[in-house]
GUDO-348514 format. One line per field, with one value per residue (C-alpha): residue number from 1; x, y, z. Coordinates in Angstrom, 2 decimals, decimal comma, m for minus. Layout:
# GUDO-348514
resi <- (NUM;...)
c1 <- (X;...)
c2 <- (Y;...)
c3 <- (Z;...)
END
This chain:
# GUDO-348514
resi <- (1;2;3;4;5;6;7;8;9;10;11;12;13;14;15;16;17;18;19;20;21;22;23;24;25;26;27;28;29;30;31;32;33;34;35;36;37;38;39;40;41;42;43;44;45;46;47;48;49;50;51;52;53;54;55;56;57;58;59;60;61;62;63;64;65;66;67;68;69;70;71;72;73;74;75;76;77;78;79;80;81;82;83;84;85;86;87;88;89;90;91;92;93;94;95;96;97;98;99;100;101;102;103;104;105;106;107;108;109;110;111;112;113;114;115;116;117;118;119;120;121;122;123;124;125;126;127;128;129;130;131;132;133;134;135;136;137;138;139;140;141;142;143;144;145;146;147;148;149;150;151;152;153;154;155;156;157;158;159;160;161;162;163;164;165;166;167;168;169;170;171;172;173;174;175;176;177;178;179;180;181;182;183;184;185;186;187;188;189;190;191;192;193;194;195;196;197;198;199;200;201;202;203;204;205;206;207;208;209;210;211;212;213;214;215;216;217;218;219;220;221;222;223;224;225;226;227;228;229;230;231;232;233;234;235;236;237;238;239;240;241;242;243;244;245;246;247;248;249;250;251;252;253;254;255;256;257;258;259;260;261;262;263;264;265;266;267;268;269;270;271;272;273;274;275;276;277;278;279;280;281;282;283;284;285;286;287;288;289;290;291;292;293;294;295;296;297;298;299;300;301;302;303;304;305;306;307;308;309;310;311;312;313;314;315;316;317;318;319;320;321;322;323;324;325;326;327;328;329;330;331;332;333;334;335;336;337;338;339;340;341;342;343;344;345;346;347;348;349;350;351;352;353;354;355;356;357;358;359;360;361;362;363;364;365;366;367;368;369;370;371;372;373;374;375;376;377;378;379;380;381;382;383;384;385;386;387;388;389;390;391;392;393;394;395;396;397;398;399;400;401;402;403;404;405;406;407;408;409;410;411;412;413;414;415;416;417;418;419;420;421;422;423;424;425;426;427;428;429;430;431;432;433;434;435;436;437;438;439;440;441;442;443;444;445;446;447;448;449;450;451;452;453;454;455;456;457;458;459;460;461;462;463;464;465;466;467;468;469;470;471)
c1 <- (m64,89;m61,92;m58,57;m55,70;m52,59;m49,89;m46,41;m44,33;m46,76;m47,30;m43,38;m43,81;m47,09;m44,88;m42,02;m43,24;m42,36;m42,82;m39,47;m39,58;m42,71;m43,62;m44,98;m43,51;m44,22;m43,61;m43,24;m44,81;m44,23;m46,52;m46,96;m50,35;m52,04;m52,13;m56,21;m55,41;m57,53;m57,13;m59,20;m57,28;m56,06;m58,71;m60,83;m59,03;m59,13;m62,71;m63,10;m61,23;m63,59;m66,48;m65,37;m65,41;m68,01;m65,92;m62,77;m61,45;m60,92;m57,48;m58,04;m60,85;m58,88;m57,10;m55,40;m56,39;m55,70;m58,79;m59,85;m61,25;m58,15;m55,90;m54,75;m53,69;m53,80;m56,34;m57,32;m60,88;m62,99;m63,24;m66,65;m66,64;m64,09;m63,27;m62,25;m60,77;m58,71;m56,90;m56,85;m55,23;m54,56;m51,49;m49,77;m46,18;m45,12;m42,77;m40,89;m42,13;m38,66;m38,31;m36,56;m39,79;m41,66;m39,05;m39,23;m42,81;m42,60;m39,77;m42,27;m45,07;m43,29;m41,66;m45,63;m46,67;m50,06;m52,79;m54,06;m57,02;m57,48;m56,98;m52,86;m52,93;m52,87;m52,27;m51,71;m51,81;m49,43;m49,70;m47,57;m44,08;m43,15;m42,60;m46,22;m46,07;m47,79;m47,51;m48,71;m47,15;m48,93;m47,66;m48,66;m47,94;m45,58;m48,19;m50,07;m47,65;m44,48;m42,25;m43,14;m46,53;m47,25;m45,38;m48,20;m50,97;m49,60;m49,09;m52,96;m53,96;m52,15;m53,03;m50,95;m53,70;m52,74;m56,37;m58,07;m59,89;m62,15;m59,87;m60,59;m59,07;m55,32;m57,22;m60,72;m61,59;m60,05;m62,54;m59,66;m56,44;m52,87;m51,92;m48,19;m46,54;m44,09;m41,22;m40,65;m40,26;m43,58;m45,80;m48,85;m49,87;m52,82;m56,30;m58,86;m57,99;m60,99;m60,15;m59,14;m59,02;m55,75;m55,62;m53,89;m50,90;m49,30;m50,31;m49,84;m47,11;m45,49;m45,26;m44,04;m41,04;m40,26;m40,35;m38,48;m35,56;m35,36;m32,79;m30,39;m31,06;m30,62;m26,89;m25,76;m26,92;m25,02;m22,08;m22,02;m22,61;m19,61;m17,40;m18,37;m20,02;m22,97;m26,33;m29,48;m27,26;m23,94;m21,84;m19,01;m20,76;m18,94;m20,09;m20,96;m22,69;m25,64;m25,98;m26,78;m30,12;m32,74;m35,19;m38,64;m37,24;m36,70;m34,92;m36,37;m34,01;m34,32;m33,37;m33,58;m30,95;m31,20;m31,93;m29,44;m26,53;m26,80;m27,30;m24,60;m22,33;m23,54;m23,03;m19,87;m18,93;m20,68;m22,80;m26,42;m28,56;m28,78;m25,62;m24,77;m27,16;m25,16;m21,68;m22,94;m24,28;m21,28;m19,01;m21,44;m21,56;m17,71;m17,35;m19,77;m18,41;m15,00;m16,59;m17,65;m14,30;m16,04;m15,33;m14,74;m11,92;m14,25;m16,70;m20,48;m22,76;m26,30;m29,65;m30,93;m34,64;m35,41;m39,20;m40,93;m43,80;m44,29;m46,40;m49,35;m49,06;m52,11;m53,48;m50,42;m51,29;m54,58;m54,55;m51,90;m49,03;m45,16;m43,18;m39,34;m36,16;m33,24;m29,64;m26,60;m24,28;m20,94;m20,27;m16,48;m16,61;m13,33;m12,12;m10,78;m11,21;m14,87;m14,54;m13,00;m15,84;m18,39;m16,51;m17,10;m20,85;m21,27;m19,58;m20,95;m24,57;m23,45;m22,73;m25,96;m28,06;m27,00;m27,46;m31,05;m30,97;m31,26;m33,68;m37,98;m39,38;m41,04;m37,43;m35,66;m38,14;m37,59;m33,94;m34,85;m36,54;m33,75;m31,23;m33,19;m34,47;m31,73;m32,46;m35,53;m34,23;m31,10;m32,55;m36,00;m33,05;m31,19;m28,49;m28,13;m24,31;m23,00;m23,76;m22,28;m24,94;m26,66;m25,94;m25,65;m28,37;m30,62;m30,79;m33,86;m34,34;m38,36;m39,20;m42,08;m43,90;m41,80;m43,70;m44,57;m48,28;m50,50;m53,14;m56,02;m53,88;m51,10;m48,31;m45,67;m42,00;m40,75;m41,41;m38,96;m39,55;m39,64;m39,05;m38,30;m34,78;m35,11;m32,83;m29,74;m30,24;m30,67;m30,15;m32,37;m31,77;m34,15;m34,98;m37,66;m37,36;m40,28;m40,06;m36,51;m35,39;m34,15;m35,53;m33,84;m35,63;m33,32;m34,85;m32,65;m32,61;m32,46;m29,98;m27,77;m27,40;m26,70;m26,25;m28,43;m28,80;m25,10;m25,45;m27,53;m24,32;m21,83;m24,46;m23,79;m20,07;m19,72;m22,21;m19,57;m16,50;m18,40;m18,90;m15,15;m14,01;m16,27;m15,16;m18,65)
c2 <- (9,01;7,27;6,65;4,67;6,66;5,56;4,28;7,31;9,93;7,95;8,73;13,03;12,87;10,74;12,74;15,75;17,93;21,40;21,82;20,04;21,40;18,90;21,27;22,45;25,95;28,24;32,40;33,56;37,02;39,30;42,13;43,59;44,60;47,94;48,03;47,28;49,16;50,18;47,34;44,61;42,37;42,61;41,40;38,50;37,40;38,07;35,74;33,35;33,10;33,07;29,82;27,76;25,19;24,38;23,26;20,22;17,16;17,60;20,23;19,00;15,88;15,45;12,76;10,77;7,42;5,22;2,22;0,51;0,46;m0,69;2,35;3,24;6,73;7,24;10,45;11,81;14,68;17,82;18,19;21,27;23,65;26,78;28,78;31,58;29,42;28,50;31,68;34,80;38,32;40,09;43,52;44,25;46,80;49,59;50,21;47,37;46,16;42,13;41,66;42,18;39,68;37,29;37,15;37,21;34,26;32,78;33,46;31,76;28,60;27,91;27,37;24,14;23,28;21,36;18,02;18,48;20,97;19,85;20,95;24,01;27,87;30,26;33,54;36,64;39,69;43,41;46,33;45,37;49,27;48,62;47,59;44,07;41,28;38,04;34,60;32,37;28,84;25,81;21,91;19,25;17,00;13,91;15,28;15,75;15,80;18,82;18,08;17,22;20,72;22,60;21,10;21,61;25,19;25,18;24,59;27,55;29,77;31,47;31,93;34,60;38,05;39,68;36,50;37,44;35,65;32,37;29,95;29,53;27,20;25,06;25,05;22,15;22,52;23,14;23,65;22,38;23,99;25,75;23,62;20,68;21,43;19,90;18,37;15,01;16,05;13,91;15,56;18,00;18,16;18,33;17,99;17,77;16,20;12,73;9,72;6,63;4,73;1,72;m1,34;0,18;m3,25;m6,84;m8,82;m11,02;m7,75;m6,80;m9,62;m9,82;m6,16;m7,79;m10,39;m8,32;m6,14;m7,85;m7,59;m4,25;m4,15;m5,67;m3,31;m0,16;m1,04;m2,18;1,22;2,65;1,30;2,21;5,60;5,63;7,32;5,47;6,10;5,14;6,79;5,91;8,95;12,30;14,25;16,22;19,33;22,82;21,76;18,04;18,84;19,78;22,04;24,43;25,58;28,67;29,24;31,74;31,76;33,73;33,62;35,01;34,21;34,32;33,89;29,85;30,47;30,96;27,47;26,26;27,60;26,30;22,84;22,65;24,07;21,64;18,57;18,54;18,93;22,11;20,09;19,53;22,90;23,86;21,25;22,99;26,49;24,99;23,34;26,74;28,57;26,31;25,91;29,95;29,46;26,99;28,46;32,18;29,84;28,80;24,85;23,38;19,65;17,88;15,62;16,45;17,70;14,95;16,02;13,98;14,45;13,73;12,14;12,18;9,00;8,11;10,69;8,77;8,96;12,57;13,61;10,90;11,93;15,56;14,89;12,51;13,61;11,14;11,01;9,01;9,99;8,45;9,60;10,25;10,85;12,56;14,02;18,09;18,02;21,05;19,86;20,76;24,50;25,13;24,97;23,31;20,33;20,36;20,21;17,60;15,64;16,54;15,21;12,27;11,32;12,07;10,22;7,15;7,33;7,66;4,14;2,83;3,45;2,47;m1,08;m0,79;m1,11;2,21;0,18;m1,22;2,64;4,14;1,09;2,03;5,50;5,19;2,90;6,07;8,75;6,71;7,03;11,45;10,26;7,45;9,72;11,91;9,75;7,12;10,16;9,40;12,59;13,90;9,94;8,44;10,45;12,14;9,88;13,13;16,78;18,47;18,21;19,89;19,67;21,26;21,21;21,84;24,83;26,43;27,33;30,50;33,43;32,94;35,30;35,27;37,03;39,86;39,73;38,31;35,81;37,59;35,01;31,57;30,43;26,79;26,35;23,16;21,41;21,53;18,22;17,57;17,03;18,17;22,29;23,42;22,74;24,01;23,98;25,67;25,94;26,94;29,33;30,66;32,41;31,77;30,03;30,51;29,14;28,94;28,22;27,30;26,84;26,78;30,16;29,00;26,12;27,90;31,34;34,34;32,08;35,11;35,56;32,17;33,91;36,37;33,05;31,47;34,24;34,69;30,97;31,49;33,76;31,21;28,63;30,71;31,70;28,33;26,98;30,16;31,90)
c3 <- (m26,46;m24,86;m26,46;m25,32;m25,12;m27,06;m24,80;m26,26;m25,56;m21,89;m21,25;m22,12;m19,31;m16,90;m16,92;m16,88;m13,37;m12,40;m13,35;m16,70;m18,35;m21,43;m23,74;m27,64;m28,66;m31,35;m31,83;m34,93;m35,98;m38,23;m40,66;m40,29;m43,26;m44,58;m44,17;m40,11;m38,02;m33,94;m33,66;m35,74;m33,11;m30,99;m34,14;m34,25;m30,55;m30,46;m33,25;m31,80;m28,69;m31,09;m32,92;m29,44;m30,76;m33,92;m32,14;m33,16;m31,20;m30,72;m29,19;m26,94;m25,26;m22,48;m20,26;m17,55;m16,14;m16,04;m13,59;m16,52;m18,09;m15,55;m14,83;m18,37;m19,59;m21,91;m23,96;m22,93;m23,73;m21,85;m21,41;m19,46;m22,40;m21,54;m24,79;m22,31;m20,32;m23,65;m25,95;m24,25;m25,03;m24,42;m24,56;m23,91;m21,74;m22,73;m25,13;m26,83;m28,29;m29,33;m26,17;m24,29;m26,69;m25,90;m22,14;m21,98;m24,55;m21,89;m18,98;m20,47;m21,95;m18,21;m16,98;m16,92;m18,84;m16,66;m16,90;m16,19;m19,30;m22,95;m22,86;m25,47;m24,87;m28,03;m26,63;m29,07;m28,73;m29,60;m28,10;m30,69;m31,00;m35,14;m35,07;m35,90;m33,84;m32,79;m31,81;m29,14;m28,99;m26,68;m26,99;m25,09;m26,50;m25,84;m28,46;m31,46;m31,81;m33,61;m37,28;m36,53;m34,84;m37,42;m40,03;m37,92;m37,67;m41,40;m42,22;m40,33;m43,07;m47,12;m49,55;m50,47;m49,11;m49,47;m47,55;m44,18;m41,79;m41,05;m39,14;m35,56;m35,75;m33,39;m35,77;m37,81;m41,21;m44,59;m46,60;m47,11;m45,79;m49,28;m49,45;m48,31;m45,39;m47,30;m50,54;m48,14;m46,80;m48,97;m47,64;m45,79;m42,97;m45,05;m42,14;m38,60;m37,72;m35,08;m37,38;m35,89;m35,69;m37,84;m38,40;m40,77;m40,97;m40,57;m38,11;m39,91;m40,76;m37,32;m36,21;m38,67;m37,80;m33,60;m34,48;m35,77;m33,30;m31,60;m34,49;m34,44;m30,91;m31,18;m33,73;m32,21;m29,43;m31,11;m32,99;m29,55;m28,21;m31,25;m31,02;m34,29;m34,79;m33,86;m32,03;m28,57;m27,61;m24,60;m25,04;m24,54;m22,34;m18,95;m20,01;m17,60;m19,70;m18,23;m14,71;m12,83;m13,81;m12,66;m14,69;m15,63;m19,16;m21,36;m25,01;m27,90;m31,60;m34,82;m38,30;m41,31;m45,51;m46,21;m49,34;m47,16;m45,79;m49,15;m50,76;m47,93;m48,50;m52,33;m52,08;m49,62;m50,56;m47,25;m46,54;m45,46;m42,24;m41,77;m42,20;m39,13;m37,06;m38,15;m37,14;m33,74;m32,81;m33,85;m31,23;m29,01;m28,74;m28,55;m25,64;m23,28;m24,21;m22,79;m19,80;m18,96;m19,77;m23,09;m22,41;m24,31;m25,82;m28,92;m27,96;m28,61;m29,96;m30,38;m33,50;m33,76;m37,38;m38,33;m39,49;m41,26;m44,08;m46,08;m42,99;m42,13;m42,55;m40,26;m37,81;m37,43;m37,34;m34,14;m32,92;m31,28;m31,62;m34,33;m34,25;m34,35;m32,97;m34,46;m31,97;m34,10;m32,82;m33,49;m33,74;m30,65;m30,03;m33,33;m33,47;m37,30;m38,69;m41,78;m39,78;m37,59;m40,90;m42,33;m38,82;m38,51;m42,46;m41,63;m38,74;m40,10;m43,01;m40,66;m39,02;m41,71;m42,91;m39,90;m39,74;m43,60;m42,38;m40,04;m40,39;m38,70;m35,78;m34,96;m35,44;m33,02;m30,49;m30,81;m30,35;m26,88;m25,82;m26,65;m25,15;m22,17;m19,77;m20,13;m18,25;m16,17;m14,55;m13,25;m11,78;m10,42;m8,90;m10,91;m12,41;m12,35;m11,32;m14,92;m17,83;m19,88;m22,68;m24,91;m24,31;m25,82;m28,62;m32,06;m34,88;m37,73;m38,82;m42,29;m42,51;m45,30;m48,59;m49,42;m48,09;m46,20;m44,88;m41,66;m42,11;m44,46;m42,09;m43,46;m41,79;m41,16;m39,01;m37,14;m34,28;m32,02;m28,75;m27,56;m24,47;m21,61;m19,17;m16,17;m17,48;m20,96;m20,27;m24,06;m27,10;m30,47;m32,73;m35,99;m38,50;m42,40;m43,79;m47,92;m48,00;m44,14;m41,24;m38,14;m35,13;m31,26;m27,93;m25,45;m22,08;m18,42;m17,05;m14,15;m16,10;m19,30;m18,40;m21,04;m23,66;m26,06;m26,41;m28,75;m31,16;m31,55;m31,40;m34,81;m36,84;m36,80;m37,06;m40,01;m41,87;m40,40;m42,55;m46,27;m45,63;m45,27;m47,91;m50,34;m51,07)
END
């Protein structure tokens, strides 16, 4: 079967380069269960090869530009799979600390996937010297975007402790996930077998939403040039992180208590997410200041917002990309971190009412137009001649509220692993699971030098932020 490719999912397979690989991942960490054999892991991977006819068609597809279609890219089944090409074992070498884990992970999320294969690998990893395991897997961001793979990961999980034999977290799903990401999660993915994307809205509907889009248009770029917060800015300053990349990536993560950031935000009126902002900007400042390069000018960070929770089954299930996109100033040019929460709340605030009065065809429109020129720069060989459209991106993705378990081993810890570009070296991006807060950066290995000292730089700014907001 052949399947158009829809225009945002198009861009991620255009501008992908050996230097910018196009992919989302995500580190899972594990407990094994006390019944664990010698043989445990190896179980599991050999299982995994075994369930090669029950993959599902996600997880089949892959792109290519067809003749029939005037050269547009279509989705179209591999008919030749290879399980082994996409399911790896690894082992870490001595001593077996986290930091190995970590720059394997880096290693492997630098490597481009191939086109010609469907664009997954899951990759699992014994030799942690505490005896835990864990599971790196990598998508291409043509097939779902950050919430969308963080639900397809979520279905592959039991809240059951005692149940074995899973499925694969590429198998077709019997079952469904056992919770809703989020409580804005409406639903959560209950069969990931290929659903057919339908008409969502009429035709008059559509073109109402079309015919406002240049009213939309005008005020995002009004906002723009007021420096208010929209899905366009025109004042991010030139930062070491705006410049050229290579495909070299550095992967660090950690986790800390979800309650913290909670308790920050009611003391301070502010939400959990903007709480994640505040703590990113207080690193971030330590950092350039440590790199002799903190501009004058507040940070500027794109924000992705996810769309369409009401149709997320049918979104995980098929795959595809429906964000908007938030660029909300971090106050990294203000020295005491209360001022710069009070900045990231307002200008959230700000933005969120902006995209209050728009339809969700006309937000992601507004969207592309934001994030286009991160693509444009650097194909125009503009990069370092037009200031940045923003300086790097944060997202927070909401994952499973209670503890889950895989195959008896139970989940300590999920970090992302998203995507640098040319001119935008530094992602941040977190993920909530039951009591915690995982957070993933992914950089440059060149432009963003010393990545892992940020993880250091998050938690004092973590304890600059109760202090400030007394608890």
């Amino acid at each position: 079967m052949v399947t158009p490719i829809d225009p945002a999912s198009v861009a991620f397979l255009i501008a992908e380069s050996r230097s910018v690989p196009m992919h989302v991942g995500g580190l899972q960490l594990f407990e094994t269960p006390e019944d664990a054999g010698p043989g445990y892991v190896r179980g599991i991977y050999e299982r995994w090869l075994a369930e090669a006819e029950d993959v599902a068609p996600l997880f089949l597809k892959h792109p290519r530009r067809s003749l029939t279609t005037a050269g547009q890219y279509v989705w179209e089944r591999d008919e030749q799979f290879d399980i082994e090409h996409h399911v790896r074992h690894n082992a870490l070498p001595e001593p077996g600390r986290v930091r190995e884990l970590l720059e394997l992970v880096s290693r492997l999320h630098g490597q481009r996937l191939a086109h010609e294969r469907p664009l997954w690998e899951s990759h699992l990893i014994e030799g942690l010297r505490d005896g835990r395991i864990a599971m790196y897997t990598k998508l291409h961001h043509s097939l779902v975007d950050g919430v969308s793979a963080m639900r397809l990961l979520q279905s592959t999980f039991s809240t059951d402790p005692d149940e074995r034999d899973m499925p694969a977290p590429w198998a077709r799903r019997r079952r469904p996930p056992a919770e809703p990401s989020s409580a804005t999660a409406v639903e959560a993915v209950k069969d990931l077998a290929e659903v057919p994307v339908s008409a969502l809205r009429s035709a008059v509907g559509v073109l109402g939403e079309a015919a406002g889009l240049p009213a939309a248009l005008t005020r995002t770029l009004r906002s723009g040039m007021r420096n208010e917060t929209s899905a366009v800015a025109f004042d991010a300053p030139r930062t070491i992180f705006n410049q050229s990349i290579t495909g070299a990536r550095r992967f660090a993560a950690q986790d800390w208590e979800l309650d913290r950031f909670k308790r920050i935000g009611k003391a301070t009126g502010s939400t959990l997410n903007d709480v994640v902002l505040a703590m990113c900007s207080g690193a971030l400042r330590r950092y350039l200041v440590e790199q002799d390069a903190l501009p004058d000018r507040s940070l500027i960070a794109m924000v992705p917002v996810g769309l369409d929770a009401k149709n997320a089954q049918t979104a995980s299930a098929s795959g595809g990309n429906k964000v908007g996109a938030l660029m909300v100033r971090l106050g990294t040019d203000e020295p005491d971190p209360a001022d710069r929460l009070r900045v990231v709340h307002a200008s959230m605030r700000d933005g969120k009412e902006a995209l209050g009065s728009m339809s969700q065809m006309q937000i992601m429109a507004m969207a592309a137009l934001g994030v286009a020129p991160a693509v444009l720069w650097p194909a125009l060989r503009m990069q370092g001649v037009m200031r940045p459209p923003f300086n790097l991106v944060i997202s927070n993705v909401p994952g499973p509220r209670q503890q889950v378990y895989y195959n008896g081993a139970r989940l300590a810890g999920m970090y992302p692993a998203s995507i640098p570009l040319h001119g935008q070296a530094m992602n941040i991006t977190c993920a909530s699971y039951a009591d915690s807060l995982g957070f993933g950066l992914t950089g440059c290995r060149r432009t963003a030098p010393h990545l892992q000292r940020l993880l250091t730089h998050l938690d004092d700014e973590l304890v600059l932020l109760e202090s400030a907001a007394g608890v």
